[in-house]
N, C-alpha and C positions, 0 to 999 in steps of 0.2 A: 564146958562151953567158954570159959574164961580163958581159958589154953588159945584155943582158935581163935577169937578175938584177938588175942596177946600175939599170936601170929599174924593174922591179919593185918595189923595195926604195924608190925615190925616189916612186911612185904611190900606195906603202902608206901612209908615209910624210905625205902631203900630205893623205892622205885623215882618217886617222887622227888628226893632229895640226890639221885644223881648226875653229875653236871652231862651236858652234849657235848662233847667233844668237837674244834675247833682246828681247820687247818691250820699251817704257821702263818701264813699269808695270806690265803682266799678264802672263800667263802664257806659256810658251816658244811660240813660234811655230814652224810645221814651215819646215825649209830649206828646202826644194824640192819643186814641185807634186807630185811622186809621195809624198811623206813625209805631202803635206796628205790622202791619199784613204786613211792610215794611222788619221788620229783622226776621220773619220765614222761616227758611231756610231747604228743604225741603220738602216745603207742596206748594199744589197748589192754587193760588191766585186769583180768579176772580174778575174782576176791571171794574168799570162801571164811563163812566164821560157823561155828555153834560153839554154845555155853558150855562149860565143861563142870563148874561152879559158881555157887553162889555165896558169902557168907556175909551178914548184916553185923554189924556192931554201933550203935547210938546212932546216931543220925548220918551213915556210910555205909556205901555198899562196897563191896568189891568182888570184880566178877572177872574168873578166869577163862579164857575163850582159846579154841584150836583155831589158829588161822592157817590159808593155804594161798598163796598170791600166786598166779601163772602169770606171764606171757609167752601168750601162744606164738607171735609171728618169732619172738626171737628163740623159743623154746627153752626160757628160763621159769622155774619152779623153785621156789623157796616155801618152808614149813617153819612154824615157829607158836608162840605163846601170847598171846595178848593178857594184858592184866590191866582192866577197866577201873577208877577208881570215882563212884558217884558221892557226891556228899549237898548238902541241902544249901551249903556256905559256900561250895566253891562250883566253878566249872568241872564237869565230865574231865578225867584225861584218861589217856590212854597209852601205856606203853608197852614195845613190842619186845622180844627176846627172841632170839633167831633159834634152831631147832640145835645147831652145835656148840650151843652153851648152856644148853641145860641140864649136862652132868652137874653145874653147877651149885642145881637147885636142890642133886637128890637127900641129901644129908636134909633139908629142911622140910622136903615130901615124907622121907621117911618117918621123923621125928613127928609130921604130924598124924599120920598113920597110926602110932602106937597112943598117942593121946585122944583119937577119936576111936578106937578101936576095929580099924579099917586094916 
């Protein structure tokens, strides 16, 4: 249980602590496709979530979510990860990870895999 926690805490951690990304010139640009279907203004947004997990460690949650964002007029579909991080001291955040960057993740799914016995 100390493993997962030790991950948890290392995921929050990563997420939390990495910077947005900044045109040279203009204005902030979104991270990642599912954040770009945040600033169309406009157009209708369909937003799809379920829990995928949950893992608690001292006073934080953190909760990993399938999301699926459409829009239907323009017939754009993006899939991706959401990774919620709740704690008693701070605000909810929440950040997205698009679905073709999550080869990235799998060395860290794996690893956690053999430490839970999954």
């Amino acid at each position: 249980m100390r493993m997962l926690a030790t991950l948890a805490a290392s995921l929050a951690h990563s997420f939390l602590c990495r910077p947005w990304p900044r045109g040279p010139t203009g204005p902030v640009r979104a991270p990642t496709k599912l954040d770009a279907f945040a600033t169309n203004v406009g157009s209708v947004i369909i937003r799809a979530t379920t829990d995928i997990g949950v893992v608690s460690a001292n006073t934080a949650v953190l909760t990993i979510k399938c999301e699926e964002m459409t829009e239907p007029r323009a017939g754009r579909r993006e899939y991706g990860l959401g990774v919620e991080i709740a704690s008693a001291r701070a605000p909810r955040d929440t950040r997205l990870v698009d679905y073709d960057e999550l080869d990235s993740f799998w060395p860290a799914w794996i690893t956690w895999g053999k430490w839970t016995g999954r």
